[in-house]
Steps between C-alpha positions, in 0.01 A plus 500: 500500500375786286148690628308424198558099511344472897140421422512547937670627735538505892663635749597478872105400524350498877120414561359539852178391601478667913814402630520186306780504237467328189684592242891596580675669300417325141725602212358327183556486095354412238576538132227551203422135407607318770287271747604497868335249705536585864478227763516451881268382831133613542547885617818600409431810314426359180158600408539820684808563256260450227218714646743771565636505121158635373417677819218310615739533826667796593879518568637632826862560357633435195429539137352309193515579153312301192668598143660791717230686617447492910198327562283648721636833613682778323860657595503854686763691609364425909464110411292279275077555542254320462263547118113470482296207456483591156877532395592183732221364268705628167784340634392187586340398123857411403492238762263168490465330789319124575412417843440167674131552459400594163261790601291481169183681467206268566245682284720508199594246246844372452529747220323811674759452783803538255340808348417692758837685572534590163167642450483684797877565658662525165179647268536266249214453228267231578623279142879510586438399827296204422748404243806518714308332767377211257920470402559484867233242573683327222870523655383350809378215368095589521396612206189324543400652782403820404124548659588283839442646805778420783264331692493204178875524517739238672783697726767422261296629167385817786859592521586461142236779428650734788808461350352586142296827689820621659688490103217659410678855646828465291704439800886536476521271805303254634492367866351175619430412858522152555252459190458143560457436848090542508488245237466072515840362387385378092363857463887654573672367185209713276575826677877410507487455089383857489759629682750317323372625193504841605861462643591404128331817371738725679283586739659620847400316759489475927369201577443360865470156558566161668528337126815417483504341169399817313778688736772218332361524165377859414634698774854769402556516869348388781490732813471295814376748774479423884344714816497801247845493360659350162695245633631359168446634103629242280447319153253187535828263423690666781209549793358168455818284468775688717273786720740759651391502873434272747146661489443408141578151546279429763210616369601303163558214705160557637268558176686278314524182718 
């Protein structure tokens, strides 16, 4: 596959926390435009994969690039190092990330929440940011809820506007851990629809999650990963119908039964 179609890329990845070892050695691909939905059991390295692609974690071993730049470090002839706050910062604005709890500012309306990056990460003046934040509120389905606070927000709209605040930066990839789980089971389909949407866009897109119905439907390939390794990386068709391992069927067999 050619450098300038991997949207990310890792390699021989190995996260420590003490002597604990939780990520082993993961290899992963993905091209520009493609969703990968990575499954598996509660802790098996899935949202510390995540975490460690837009080092919120650090890596012990290993590398990670997004659109081919190393995230997180830069290349020197003794090894890689370490960058500042500020260009780890730089780096990270091509990649959006959702997390299980939406994290919204309480003191700002739906729409001051979306336009806050812009104005003050990316300098943007105050009218295009209120006009790509308005389009945004639109995309996610809330146009009309422009001047709500999160506090007069159900969980499912909440998420829908931290989805629309994370856009807001012009990511070229967005990650999503478990964006659904924090949220009562007729709120799911709304934020679901949105990612659906955005999947249709072009968008790249990491997604982890235990909804398997939007792994079978929107998902290029799914990446089952177990006690830190990628145990199987397969089409939907293939992983859900005719898993490789032994592993991968039990925990189908499990989830799906």
């Amino acid at each position: 596959m050619a450098a300038a179609d991997l949207a990310v890329e890792a390699r021989g990845v190995h996260k420590f926390y003490g002597s604990q070892h939780v990520l082993h050695g993961i290899d992963l691909e993905v091209r520009r435009g493609q969703v990968v939905v990575v499954v598996g059991p509660s802790g098996s390295g899935k949202s510390t994969l995540l975490r460690c692609l837009n080092h919120l974690e650090t890596v012990q071993r290993g590398s990670i690039r997004v659109c081919g730049e190393l995230v997180g470090y830069r290349e020197t002839a003794r090894g890689p190092v370490e960058l500042r706050d500020a260009e780890v910062a730089r780096h990270r604005r091509r990649i959006g990330m959702v997390f299980q709890q939406f994290n919204l500012f309480p003191h700002l309306t739906a729409l001051g929440n979306i336009m806050a990056g812009p104005l003050h990460v990316l300098g943007e003046s105050r009218a295009r940011a209120l006009a790509e934040a308005r389009r945004l509120l639109a995309l996610v389905g809330l146009p009309d809820k422009a001047d709500a606070y999160p506090g007069q927000l159900s969980g499912g709209q909440q998420q829908r506007v931290a989805i629309a605040r994370a856009l807001a930066m012009r990511p070229e990839v967005m990650l999503f851990d478990e964006p659904t789980s924090a949220l009562d089971p007729e709120m799911i389909s709304e934020v679901l629809d949105v990612m659906v949407a955005l999947s249709k866009q072009g968008m790249t897109m990491i997604v982890v999650t235990h909804e398997m119905g939007f792994a079978r439907a929107v998902a290029d390939r799914v990446v089952f990963v177990d006690e830190g390794r990628v145990v199987e990386d397969a089409a939907p068709a293939e992983f859900f119908t005719r898993p490789r391992t032994e592993r991968g069927r039990a925990f189908l067999d499990k989830i799906l039964h």
